[in-house]
C-alpha positions in Angstrom: 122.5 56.3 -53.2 123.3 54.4 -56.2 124.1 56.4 -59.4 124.5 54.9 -62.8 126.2 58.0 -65.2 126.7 57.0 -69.1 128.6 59.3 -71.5 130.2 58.7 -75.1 126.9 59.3 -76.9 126.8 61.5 -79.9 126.6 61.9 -83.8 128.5 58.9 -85.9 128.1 58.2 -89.6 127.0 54.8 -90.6 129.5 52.5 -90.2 131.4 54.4 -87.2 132.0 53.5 -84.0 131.3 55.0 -80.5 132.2 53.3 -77.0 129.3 54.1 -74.0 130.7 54.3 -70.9 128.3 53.9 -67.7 130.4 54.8 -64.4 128.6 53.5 -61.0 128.4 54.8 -57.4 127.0 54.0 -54.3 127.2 50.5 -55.1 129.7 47.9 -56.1 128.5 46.2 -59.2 131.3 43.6 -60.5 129.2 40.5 -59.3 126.3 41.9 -60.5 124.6 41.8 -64.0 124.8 45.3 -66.5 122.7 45.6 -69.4 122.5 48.1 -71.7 118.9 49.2 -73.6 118.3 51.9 -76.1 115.1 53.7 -76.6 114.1 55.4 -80.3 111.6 57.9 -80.5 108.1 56.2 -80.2 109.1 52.9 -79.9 109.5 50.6 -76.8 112.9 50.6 -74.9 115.1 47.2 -75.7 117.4 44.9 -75.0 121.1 45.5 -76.3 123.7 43.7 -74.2 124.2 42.3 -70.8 127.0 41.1 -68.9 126.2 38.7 -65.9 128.6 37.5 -63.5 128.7 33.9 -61.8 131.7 32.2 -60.3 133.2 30.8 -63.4 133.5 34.5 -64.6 131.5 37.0 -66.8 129.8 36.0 -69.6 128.3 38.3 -72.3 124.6 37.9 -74.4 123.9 40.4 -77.2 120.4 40.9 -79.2 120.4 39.7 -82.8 120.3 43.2 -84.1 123.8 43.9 -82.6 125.3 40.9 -82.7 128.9 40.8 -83.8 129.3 44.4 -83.7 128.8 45.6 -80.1 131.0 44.3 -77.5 130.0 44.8 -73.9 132.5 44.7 -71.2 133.7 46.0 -67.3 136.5 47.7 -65.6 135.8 46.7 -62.2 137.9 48.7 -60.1 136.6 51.8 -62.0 133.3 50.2 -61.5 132.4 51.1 -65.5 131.0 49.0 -67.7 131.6 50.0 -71.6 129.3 49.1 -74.8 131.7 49.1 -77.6 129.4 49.9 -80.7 131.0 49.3 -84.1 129.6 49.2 -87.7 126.9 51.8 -86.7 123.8 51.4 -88.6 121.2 54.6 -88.8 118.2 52.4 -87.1 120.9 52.2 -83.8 119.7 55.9 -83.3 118.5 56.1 -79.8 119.0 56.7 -76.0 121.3 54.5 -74.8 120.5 53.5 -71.2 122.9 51.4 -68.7 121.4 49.3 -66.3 122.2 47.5 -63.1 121.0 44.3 -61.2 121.1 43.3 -58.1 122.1 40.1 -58.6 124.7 38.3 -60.7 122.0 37.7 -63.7 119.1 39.7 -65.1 118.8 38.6 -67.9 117.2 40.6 -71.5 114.2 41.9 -69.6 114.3 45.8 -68.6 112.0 45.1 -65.4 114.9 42.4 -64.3 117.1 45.7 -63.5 116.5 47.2 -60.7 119.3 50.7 -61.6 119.3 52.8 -64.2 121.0 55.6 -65.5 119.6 58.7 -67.6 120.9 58.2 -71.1 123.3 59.2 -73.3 122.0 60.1 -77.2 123.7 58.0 -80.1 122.5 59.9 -83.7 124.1 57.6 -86.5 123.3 59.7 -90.5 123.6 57.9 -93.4 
């Protein structure tokens, strides 16, 4: 059974930082695509960062809103993938939510994952 666990969530003042950490099980995932989404209260979940895998090596794609101040990245023989969140800004309060694919891209799209975990809260006051 595969399990996808984040922690590091929590209350930050604007302009902090947090790091997510999602820990996998059941599966191996460091040829597969991780995304991370986020989810504020009455609005859709989105897209926040993905890693993909191919043979060349990982490669990283960010949404604009985060760009240049969230860094995603993978330990894989702890089979974690992290979201390093800097410059916090108080609309980047929401679940965060990692994800897993079962292939080596998935892409910005949260139907293109096919593992999720159950979230981990990020409150940012200003």
């Amino acid at each position: 059974q595969v399990q996808l666990v984040e922690s590091g969530g929590g209350l930050v003042q604007a302009g902090g930082s947090l790091r997510l950490s999602c820990a996998a099980s059941g599966r191996a995932f460091s040829s597969s695509a991780m995304g991370w989404f986020r989810q504020a209260p009455g609005k859709e979940r989105e897209f926040v960062a993905t890693i993909s895998w191919s043979w060349s090596g990982d490669s990283t794609y960010y949404a604009d809103s985060v760009k240049g101040r969230f860094t995603v990245s993978r330990d894989n023989a702890k089979n974690t993938v992290y979201l390093q969140m800097n410059s916090l800004k108080p609309e980047g309060t929401a679940v965060y939510y990692c994800a897993g694919g079962r292939f080596g891209y998935a892409g910005t799209r949260y139907q293109q994952y096919d593992y999720w975990g159950q979230g981990t809260q990020v409150t940012v006051s200003s």
